[in-house]
Wavefront OBJ file of the C-alpha trace (Angstrom):
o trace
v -66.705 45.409 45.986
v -65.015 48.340 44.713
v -61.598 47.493 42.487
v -58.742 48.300 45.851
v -60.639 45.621 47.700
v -60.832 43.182 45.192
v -57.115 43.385 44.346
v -56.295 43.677 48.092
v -58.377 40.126 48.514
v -56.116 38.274 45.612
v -53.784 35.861 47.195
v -50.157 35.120 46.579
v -48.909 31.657 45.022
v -49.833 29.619 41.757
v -53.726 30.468 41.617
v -54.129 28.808 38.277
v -52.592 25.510 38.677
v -52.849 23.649 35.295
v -51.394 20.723 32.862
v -53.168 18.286 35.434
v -52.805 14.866 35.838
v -56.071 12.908 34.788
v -59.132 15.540 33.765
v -59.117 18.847 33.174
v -61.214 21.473 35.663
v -62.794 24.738 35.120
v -61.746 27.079 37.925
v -63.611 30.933 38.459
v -61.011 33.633 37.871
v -59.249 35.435 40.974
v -58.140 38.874 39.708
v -60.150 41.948 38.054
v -60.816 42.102 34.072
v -61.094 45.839 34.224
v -57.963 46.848 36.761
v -58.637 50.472 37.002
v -61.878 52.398 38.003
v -63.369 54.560 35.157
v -63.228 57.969 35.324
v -63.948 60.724 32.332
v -60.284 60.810 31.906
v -59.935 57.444 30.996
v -58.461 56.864 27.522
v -61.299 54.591 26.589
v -65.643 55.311 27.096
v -67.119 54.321 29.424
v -69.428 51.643 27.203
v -65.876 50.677 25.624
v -64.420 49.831 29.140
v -67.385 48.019 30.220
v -67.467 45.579 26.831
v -63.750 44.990 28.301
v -64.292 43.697 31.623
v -68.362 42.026 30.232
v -66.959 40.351 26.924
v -63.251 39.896 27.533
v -62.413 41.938 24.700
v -62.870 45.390 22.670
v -62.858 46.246 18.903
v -61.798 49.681 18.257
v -61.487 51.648 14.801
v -60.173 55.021 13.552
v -57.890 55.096 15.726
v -55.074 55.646 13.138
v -54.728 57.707 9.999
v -54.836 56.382 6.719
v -51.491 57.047 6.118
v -49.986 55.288 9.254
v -51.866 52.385 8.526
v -50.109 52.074 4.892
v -46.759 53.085 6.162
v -47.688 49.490 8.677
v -49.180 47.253 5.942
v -45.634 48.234 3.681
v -43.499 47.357 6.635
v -45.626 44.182 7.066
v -45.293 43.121 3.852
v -41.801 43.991 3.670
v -40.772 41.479 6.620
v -42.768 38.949 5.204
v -40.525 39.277 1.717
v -37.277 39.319 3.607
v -38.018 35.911 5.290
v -34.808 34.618 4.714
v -33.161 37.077 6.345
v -34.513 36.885 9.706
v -33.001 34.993 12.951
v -33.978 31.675 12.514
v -35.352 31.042 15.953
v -38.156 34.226 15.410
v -39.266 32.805 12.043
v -42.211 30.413 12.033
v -43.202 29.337 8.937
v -46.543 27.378 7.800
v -46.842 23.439 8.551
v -45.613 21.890 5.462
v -44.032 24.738 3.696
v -41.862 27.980 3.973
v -44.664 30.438 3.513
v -43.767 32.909 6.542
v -46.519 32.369 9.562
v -45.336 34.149 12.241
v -42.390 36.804 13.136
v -41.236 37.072 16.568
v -39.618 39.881 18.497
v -41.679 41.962 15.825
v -40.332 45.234 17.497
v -36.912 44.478 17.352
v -37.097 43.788 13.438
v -38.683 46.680 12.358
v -38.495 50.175 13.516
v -41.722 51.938 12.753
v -43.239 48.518 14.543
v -41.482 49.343 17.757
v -42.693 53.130 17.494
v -46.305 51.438 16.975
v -45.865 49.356 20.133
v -45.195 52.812 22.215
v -47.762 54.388 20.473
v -50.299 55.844 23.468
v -53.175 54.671 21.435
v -52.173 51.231 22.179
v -49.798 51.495 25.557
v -52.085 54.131 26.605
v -55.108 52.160 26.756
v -53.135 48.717 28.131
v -52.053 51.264 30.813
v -55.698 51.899 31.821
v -57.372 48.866 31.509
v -54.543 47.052 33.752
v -53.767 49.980 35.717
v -49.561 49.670 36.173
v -46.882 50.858 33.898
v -46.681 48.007 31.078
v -43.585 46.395 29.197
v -43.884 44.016 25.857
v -44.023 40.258 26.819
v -44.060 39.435 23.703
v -44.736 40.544 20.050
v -45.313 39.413 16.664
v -46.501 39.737 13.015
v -49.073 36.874 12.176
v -49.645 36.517 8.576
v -52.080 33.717 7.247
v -51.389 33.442 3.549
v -54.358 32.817 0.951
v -55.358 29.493 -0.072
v -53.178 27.662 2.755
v -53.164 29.788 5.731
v -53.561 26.780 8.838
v -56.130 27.640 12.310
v -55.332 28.731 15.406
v -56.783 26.397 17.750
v -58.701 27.576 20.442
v -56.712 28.686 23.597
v -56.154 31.255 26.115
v -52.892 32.999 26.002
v -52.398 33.418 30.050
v -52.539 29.514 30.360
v -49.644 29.350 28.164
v -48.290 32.069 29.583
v -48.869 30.833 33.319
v -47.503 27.081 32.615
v -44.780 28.113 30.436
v -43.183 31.713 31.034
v -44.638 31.690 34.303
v -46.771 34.514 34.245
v -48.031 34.824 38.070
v -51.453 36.400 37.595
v -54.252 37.545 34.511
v -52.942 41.167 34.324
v -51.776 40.954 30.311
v -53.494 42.472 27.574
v -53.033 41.719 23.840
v -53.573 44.013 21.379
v -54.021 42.816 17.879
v -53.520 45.787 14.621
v -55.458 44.593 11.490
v -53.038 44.619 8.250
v -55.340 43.307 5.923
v -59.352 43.673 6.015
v -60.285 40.666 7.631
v -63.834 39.552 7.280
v -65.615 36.493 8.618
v -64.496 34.743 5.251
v -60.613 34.879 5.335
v -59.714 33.341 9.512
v -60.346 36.243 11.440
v -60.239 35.915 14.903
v -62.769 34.279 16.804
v -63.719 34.543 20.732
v -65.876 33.376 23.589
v -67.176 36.401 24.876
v -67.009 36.097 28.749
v -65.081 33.262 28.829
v -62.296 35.211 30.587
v -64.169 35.139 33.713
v -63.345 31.228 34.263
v -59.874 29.772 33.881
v -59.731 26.013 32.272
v -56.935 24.410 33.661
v -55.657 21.644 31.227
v -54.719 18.471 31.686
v -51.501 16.109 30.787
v -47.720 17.392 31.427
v -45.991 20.087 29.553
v -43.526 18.076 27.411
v -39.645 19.628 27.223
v -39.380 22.062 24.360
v -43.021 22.002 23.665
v -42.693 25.377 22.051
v -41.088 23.674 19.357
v -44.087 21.930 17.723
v -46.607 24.484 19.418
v -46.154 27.145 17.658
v -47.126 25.373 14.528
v -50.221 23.548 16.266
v -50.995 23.460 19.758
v -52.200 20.168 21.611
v -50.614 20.633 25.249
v -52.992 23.566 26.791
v -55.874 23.504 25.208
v -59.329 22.389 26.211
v -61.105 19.885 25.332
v -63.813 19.683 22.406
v -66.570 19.644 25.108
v -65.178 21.859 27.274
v -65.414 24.540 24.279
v -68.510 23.183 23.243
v -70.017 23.967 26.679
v -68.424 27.311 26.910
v -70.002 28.474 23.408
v -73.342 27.113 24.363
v -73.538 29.268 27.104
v -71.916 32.211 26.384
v -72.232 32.141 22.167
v -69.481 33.050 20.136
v -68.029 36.219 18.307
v -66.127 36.964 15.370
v -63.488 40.369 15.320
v -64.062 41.894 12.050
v -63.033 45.270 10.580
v -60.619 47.100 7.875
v -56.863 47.430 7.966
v -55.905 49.581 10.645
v -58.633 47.911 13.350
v -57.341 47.215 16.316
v -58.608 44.333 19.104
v -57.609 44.547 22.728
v -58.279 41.198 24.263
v -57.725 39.879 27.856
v -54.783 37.557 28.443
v -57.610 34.663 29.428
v -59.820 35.279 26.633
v -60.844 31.979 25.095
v -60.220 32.118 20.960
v -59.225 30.982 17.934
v -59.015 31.280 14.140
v -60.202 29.390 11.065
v -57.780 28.400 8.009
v -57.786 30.734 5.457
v -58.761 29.035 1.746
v -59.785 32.387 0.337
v -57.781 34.455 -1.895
v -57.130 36.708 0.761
v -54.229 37.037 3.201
v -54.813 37.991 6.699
v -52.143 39.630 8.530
v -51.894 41.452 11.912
v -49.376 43.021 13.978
v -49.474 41.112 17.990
v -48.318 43.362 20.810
v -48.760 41.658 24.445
v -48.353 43.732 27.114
v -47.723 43.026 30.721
v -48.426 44.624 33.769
v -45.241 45.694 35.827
v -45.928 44.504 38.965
v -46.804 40.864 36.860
v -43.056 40.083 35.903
v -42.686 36.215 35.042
v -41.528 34.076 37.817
v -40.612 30.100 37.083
v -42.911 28.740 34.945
v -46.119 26.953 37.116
v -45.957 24.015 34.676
v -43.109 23.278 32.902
v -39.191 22.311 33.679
v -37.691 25.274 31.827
v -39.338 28.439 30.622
v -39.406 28.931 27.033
v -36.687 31.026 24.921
v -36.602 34.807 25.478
v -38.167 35.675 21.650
v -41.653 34.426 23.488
v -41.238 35.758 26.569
v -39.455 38.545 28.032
v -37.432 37.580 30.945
v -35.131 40.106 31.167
v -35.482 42.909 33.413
v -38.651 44.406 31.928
v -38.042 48.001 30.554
v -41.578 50.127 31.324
v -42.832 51.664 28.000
v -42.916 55.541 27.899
v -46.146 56.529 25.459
v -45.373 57.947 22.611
v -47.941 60.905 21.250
v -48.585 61.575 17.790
v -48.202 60.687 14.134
v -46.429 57.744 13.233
v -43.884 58.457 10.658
v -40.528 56.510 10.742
l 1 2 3 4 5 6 7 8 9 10 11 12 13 14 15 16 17 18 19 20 21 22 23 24 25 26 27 28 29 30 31 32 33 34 35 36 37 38 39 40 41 42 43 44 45 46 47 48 49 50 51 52 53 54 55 56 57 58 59 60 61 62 63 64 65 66 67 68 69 70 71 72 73 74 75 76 77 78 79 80 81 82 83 84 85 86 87 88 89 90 91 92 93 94 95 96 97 98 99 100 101 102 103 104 105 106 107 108 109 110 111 112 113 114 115 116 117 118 119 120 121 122 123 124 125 126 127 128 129 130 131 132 133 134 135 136 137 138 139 140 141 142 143 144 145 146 147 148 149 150 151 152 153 154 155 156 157 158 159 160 161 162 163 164 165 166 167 168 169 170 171 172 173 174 175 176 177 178 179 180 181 182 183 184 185 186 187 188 189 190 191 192 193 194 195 196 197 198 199 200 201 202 203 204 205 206 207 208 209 210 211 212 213 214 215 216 217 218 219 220 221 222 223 224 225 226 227 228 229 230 231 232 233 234 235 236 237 238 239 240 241 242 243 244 245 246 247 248 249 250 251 252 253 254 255 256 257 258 259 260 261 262 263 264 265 266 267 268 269 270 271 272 273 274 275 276 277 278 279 280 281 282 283 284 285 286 287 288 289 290 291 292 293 294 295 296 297 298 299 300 301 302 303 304 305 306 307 308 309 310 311 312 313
C-alpha cells in the first residue's frame, strides 16, 4: 500500500481513545510513521528514513558546527542561571528543590533558540518525514542537574498530547539537540524501538489541572509496569547516546524514558516538537480543559519558514 492510499484509508474522529475506565488496551496504530515517500531529494538517506518509520526514531550527528553548538550550550547555560527571571508558569524546577528542570516556550526566551528551531536541519527534516508545512507545539530546554537530576518515566508524548491538547492524529515529531555529552551513565534518553507502531491507551480519568503535578512526575498516562515489560521483551530496548550537538528525531508515539542522573554530570537538551499543519489541536479527547498555551500551542499555528545557514545570533 503505497503512502496516498494509506493516508486516504485513515478515518476521521478520536482514533486513539484513552484514560479508560477499568484496564488499559493496546490498540495498532492508524496513520503512517514515515509520511512522505523517499526520493534522492529527500533531506535525510534513505537507511536514515527507513530507521524512522522501523525504530520510531533517528540519531543524527555533525549536523552542526562546532561553533554553533557552543554559541547553544552558552545560551543553555545562560537560561538556566537566570532562573529567577523567567515567567513563573514556564519554569519547572526539580521535585524538592529549585534546581531549574525544565524551561518552557524555550523559543520565546532566547533568540538564537528560536533561530535553531527554524533551522532547515531540524524543520527541514520534520518537513519530510511528516510531509506538511510544520509549526512548534511546543518547546523546551530540559536540564537534569548532577547528583539529583529525577527520571522521566516512560511515556509517549502523542498520548499526552491526544488526551490533553487534543492532538487529532500521530503526525508530530520531536526533535531533541544534545547540550551536554550524554552517555549511558548520566539519564540519557531511553526508547522502545518499534513501539510507535501500537498505541497504549491508558486507563483512569485525566484529573483537572493534571499538568500541575505532571510535569514533575507523571502517573495519569502512562502504562503499566507490565505493559512496558512486555513491550521491551519483544521489541528490546535502546539508549540515544552521542556528544553535544547530537540531535534525536523521535516519533510523537515513541515509547521512552530517562534514568536519574547521580553522576557528576549534567545532561541538558534543547526540545523542539513540531506539528504537522493539517494536525492543529482540536478539544482535548480526554480531559475537561486543555492545558495552558506554554505546553501547547493553540493559537492559530504560524507555519515555520526554514532558515539556511550558519547560526550566529
Amino acid at each position: 500500500m503505497n503512502i496516498t492510499t494509506k493516508i486516504a484509508r485513515i478515518e476521521t474522529g478520536d482514533a486513539y481513545p484513552t484514560r479508560l475506565p477499568g484496564a488499559e488496551r493496546t490498540i495498532e496504530r492508524q496513520d503512517p510513521v514515515l509520511w512522505s515517500d523517499w526520493t534522492p531529494a529527500a533531506p535525510l538517506s534513505q537507511e536514515a528514513a527507513a530507521q524512522y518509520r522501523d525504530k520510531g526514531y533517528l540519531v543524527a550527528k555533525d549536523l552542526f558546527s562546532k561553533s554553533e553548538i557552543r554559541r547553544l550550550i552558552e545560551a543553555g547555560a545562560a537560561l538556566r542561571r537566570n532562573g529567577a527571571e523567567i515567567r513563573g508558569e514556564d519554569l519547572v524546577t526539580e521535585p524538592g528543590s529549585d534546581e531549574v528542570r525544565t524551561v518552557f516556550r524555550l523559543d520565546e526566551h532566547s533568540e538564537l533558540f528560536r533561530r535553531l528551531a527554524h533551522d532547515r536541519r531540524l524543520a527541514g527534516i520534520a518537513e519530510f518525514l511528516l510531509n506538511d508545512r510544520v509549526y512548534l507545539h511546543q518547546s523546551r530546554l530540559n536540564y537534569k542537574p548532577g547528583f539529583t537530576g529525577k527520571e522521566f518515566y516512560w511515556h509517549s508524548d502523542f498520548e499526552t498530547w491526544h488526551a490533553e491538547d487534543g492532538m487529532p492524529r500521530m503526525r508530530a515529531v520531536s526533535a531533541s539537540i544534545l547540550l551536554t555529552d550524554n552517555s549511558e551513565l548520566n539519564g540519557p534518553l531511553m526508547l522502545v524501538p518499534g513501539s510507535h507502531k501500537s498505541f497504549v491507551a491508558c486507563a483512569g480519568e485525566t484529573p483537572a489541572r493534571n499538568h500541575e503535578s505532571s510535569l514533575k512526575k507523571q502517573v495519569i498516562g502512562v502504562p503499566q509496569p507490565e505493559t512496558i515489560a512486555r513491550m521491551v521483551e519483544q521489541l528490546g530496548l535502546d539508549v540515544a547516546t552521542g556528544p553535544a550537538g547530537t540531535v534525536v528525531f523521535f516519533e510523537c508515539n515513541t515509547l521512552h524514558g530517562s534514568n536519574g542522573n547521580i553522576t557528576p554530570f549534567p545532561r541538558s537538551n534543547a526540545f523542539f516538537v513540531y506539528n504537522a499543519l493539517s494536525n492543529r489541536l482540536v478539544a482535548p479527547f480526554a480531559a475537561k480543559a486543555p492545558r495552558p498555551a506554554f505546553l501547547a500551542n493553540r493559537e492559530q499555528p504560524e507555519a515555520i519558514e526554514p532558515v539556511e545557514g550558519e547560526i550566529t545570533l
